[in-house]
Every structure is written in structure tokens, then in C-alpha cells.
Chimera marker file (.cmm) of the C-alpha trace (Angstrom):
<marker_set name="trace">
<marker id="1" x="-204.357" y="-187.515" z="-60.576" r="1" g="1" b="0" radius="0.5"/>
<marker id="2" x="-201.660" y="-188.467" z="-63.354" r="1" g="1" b="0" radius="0.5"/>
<marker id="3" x="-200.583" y="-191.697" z="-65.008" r="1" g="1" b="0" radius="0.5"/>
<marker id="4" x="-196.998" y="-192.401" z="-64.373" r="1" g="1" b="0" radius="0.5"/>
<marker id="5" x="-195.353" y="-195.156" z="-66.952" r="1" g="1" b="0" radius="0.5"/>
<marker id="6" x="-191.788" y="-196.537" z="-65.888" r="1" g="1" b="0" radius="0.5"/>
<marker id="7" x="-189.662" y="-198.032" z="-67.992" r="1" g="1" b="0" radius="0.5"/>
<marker id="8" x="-186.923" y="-200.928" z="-67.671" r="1" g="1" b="0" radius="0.5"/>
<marker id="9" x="-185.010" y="-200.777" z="-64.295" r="1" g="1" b="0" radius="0.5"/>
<marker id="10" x="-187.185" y="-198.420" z="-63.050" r="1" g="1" b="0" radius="0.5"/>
<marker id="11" x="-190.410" y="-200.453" z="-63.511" r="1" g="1" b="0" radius="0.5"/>
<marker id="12" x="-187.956" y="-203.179" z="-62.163" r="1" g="1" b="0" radius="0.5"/>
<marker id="13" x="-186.876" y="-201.448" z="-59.081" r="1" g="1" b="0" radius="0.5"/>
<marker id="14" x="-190.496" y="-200.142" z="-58.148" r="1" g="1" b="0" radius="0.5"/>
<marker id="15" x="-192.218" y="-202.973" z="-59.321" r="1" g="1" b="0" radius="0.5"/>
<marker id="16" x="-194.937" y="-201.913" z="-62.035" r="1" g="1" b="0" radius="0.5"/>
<marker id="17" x="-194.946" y="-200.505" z="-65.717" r="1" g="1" b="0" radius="0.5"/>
<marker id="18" x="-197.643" y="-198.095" z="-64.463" r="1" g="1" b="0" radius="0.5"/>
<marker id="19" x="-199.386" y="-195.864" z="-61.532" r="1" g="1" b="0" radius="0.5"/>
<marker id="20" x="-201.331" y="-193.597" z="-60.620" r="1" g="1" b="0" radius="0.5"/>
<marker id="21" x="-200.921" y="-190.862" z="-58.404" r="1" g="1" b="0" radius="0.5"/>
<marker id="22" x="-201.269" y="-187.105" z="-57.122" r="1" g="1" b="0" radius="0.5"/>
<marker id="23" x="-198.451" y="-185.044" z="-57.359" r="1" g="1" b="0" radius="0.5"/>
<marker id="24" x="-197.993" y="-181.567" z="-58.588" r="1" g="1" b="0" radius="0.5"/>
<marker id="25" x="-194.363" y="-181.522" z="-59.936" r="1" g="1" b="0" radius="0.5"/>
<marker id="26" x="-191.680" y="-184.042" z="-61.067" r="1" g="1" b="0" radius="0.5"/>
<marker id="27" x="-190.001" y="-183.466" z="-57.785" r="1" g="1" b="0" radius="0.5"/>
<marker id="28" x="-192.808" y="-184.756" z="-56.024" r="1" g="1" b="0" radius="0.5"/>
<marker id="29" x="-192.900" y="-187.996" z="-58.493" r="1" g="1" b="0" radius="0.5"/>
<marker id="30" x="-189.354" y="-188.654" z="-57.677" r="1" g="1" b="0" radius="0.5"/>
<marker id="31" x="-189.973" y="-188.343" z="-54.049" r="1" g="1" b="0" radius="0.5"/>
<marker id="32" x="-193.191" y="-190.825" z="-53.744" r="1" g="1" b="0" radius="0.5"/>
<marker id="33" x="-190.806" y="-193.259" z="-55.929" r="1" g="1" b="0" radius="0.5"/>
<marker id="34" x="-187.540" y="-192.760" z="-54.032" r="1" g="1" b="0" radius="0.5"/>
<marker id="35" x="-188.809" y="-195.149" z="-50.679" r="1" g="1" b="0" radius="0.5"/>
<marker id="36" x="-186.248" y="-197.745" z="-50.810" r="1" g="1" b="0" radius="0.5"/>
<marker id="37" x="-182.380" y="-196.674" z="-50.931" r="1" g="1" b="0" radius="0.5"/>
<marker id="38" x="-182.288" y="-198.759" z="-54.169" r="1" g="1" b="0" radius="0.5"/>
<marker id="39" x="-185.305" y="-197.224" z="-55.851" r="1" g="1" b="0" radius="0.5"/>
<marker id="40" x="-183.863" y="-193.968" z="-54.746" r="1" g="1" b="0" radius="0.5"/>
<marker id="41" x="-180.183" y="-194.889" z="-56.507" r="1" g="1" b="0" radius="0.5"/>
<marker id="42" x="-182.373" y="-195.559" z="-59.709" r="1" g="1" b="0" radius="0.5"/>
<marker id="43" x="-185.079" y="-193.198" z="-59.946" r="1" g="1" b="0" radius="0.5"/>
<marker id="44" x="-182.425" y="-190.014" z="-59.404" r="1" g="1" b="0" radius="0.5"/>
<marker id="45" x="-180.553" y="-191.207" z="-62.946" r="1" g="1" b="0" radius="0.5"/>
<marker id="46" x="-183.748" y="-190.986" z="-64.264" r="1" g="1" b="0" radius="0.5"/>
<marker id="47" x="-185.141" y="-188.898" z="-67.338" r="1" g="1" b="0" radius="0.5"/>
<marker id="48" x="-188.667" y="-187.688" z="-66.882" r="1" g="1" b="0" radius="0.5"/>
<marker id="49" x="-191.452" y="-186.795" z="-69.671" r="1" g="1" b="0" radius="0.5"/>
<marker id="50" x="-194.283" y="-185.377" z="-69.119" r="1" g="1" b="0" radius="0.5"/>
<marker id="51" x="-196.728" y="-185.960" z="-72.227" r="1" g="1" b="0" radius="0.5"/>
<marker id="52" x="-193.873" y="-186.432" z="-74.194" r="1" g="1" b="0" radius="0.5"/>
<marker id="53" x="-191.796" y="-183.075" z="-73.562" r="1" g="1" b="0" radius="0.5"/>
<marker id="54" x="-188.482" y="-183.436" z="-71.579" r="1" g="1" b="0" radius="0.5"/>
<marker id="55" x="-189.158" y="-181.978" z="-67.752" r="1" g="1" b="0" radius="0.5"/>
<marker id="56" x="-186.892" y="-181.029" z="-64.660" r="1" g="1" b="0" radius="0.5"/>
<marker id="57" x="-188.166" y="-181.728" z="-61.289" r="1" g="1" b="0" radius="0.5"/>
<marker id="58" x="-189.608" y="-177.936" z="-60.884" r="1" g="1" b="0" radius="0.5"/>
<marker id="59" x="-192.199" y="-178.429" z="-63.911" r="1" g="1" b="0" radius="0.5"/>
<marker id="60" x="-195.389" y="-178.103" z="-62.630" r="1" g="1" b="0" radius="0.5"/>
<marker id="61" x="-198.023" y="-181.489" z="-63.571" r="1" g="1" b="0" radius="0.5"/>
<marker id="62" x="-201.309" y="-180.998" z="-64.615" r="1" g="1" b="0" radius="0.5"/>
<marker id="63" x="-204.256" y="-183.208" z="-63.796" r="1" g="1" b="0" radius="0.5"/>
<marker id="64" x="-204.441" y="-185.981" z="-66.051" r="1" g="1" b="0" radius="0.5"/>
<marker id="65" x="-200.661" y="-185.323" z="-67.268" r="1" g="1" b="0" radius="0.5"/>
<marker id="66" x="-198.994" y="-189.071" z="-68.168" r="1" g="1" b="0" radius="0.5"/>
<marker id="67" x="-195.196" y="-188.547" z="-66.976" r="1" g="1" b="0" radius="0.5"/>
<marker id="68" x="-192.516" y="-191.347" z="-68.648" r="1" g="1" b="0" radius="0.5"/>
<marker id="69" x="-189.994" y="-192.426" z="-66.063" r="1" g="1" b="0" radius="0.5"/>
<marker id="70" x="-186.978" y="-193.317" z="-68.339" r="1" g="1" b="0" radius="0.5"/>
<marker id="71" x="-183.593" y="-194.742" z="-66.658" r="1" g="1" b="0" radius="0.5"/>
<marker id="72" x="-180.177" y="-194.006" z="-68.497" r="1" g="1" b="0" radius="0.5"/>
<marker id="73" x="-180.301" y="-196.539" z="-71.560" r="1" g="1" b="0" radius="0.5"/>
<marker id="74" x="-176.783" y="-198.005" z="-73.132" r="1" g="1" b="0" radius="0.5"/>
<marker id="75" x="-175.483" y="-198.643" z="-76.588" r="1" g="1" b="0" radius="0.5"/>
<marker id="76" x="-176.262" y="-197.063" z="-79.412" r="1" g="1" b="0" radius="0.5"/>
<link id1="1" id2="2" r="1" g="1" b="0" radius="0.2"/>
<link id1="2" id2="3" r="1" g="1" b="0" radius="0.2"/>
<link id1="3" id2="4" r="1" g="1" b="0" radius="0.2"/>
<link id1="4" id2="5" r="1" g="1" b="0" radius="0.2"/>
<link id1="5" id2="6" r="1" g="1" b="0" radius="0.2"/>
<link id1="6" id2="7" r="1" g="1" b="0" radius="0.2"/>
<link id1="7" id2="8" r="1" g="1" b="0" radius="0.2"/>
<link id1="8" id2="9" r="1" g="1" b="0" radius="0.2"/>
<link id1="9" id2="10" r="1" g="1" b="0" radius="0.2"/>
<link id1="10" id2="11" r="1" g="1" b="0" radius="0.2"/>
<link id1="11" id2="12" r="1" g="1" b="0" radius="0.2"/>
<link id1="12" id2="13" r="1" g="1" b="0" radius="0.2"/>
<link id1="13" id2="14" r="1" g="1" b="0" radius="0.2"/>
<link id1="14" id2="15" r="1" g="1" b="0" radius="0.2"/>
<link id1="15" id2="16" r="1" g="1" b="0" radius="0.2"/>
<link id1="16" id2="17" r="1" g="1" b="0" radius="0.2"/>
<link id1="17" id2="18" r="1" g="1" b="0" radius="0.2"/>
<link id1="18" id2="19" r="1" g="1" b="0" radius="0.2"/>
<link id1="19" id2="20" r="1" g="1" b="0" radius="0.2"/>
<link id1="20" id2="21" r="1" g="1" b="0" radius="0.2"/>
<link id1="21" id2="22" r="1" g="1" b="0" radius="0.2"/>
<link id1="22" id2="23" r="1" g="1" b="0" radius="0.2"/>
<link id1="23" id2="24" r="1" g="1" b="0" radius="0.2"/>
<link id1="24" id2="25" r="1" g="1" b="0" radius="0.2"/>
<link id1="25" id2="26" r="1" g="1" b="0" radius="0.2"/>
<link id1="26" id2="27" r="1" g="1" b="0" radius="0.2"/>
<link id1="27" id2="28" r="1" g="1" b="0" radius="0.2"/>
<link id1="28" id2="29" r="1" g="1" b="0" radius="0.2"/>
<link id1="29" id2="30" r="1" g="1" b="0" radius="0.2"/>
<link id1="30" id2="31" r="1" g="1" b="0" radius="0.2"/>
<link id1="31" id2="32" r="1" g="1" b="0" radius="0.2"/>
<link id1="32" id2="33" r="1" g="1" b="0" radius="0.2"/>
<link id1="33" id2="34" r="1" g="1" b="0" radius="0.2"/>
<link id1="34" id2="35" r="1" g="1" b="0" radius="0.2"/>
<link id1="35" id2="36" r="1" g="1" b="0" radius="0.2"/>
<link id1="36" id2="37" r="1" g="1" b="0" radius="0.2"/>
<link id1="37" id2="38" r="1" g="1" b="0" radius="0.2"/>
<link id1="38" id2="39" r="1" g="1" b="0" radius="0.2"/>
<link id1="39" id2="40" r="1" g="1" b="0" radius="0.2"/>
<link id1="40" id2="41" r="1" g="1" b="0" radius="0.2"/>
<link id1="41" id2="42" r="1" g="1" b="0" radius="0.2"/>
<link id1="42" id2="43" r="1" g="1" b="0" radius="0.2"/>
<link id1="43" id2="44" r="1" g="1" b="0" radius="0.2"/>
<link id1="44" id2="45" r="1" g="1" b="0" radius="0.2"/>
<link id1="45" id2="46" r="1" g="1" b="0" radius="0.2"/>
<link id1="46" id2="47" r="1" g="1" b="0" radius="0.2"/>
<link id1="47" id2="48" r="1" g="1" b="0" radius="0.2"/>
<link id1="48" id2="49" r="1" g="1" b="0" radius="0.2"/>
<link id1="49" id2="50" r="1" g="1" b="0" radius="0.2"/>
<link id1="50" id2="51" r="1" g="1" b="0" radius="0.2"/>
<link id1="51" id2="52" r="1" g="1" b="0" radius="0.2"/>
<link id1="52" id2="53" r="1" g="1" b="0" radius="0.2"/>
<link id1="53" id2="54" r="1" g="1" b="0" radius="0.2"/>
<link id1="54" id2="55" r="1" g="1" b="0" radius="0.2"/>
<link id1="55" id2="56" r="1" g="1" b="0" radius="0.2"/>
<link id1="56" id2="57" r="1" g="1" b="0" radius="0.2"/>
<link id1="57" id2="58" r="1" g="1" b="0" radius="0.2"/>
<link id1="58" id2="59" r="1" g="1" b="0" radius="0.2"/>
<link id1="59" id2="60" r="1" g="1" b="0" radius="0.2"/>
<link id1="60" id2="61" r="1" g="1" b="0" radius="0.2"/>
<link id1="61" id2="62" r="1" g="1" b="0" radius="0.2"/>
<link id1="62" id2="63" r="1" g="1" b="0" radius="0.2"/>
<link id1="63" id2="64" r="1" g="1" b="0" radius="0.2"/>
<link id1="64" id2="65" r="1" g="1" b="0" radius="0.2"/>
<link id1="65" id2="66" r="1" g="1" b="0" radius="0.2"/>
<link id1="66" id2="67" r="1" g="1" b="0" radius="0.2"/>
<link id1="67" id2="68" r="1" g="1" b="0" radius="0.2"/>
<link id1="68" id2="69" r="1" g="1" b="0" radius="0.2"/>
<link id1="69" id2="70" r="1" g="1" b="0" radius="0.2"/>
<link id1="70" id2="71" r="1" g="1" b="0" radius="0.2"/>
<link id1="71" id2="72" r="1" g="1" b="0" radius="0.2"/>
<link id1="72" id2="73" r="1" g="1" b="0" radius="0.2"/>
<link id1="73" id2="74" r="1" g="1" b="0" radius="0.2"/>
<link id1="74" id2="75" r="1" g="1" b="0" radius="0.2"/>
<link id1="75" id2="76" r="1" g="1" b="0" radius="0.2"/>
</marker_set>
């Protein structure tokens, strides 16, 4: 099981600041997140962390990783 925090429009477009589920890479997080065409527009700009280290989608998750779902962020 990991912890999965989203922040601004992708806690907006899935609908929580936090969940919990079983996956075993960061592709697997963005598919269980991408079921709506909008969710799907969002979560694929998306950054990913996974206990605080930049990940792509092949980096395997660990039980009890926490992975930070982080959409594109403007200004400066």
C-alpha cells in the first residue's frame, strides 16, 4: 500500500488531497488516476515524487512509499 498526496488541480480534478492505494510503479498511479478524460488531461502534465526524489512512470514503488502528485505550477 502507498500514500499518494495530490496537489492543486490535481487534488481538484480527482477530488482529495490524499489516498491510498496499491500500485507498483508511477505508471500504475497515473493509470488508477487517469478515469475521467479530464483527470486524464491533468494527471499526464503531472510531476511525480516519490518520498521526495523526482520519478518517471517506470520507477518501481515500494510498500509504504508516499508519492507527491504535482501539476505544472506558474509564475515565478
Amino acid at each position: 500500500m502507498i500514500t499518494v498526496r495530490l496537489f492543486a488541480a490535481a487534488a481538484d480534478v480527482v477530488g482529495t488531497k490524499q489516498l491510498k492505494m496499491q500500485a507498483e510503479t508511477i505508471a500504475d498511479v497515473i493509470e488508477q488516476l487517469s478515469d475521467a478524460q479530464t483527470t486524464a488531461q491533468v494527471i499526464s502534465r503531472c510531476s511525480f515524487l516519490v518520498n521526495g526524489t523526482k520519478a518517471s512512470a517506470e520507477t518501481v514503488l515500494d510498500d509504504g512509499a508516499t508519492v507527491d502528485v504535482l501539476p505544472p505550477f506558474d509564475g515565478g
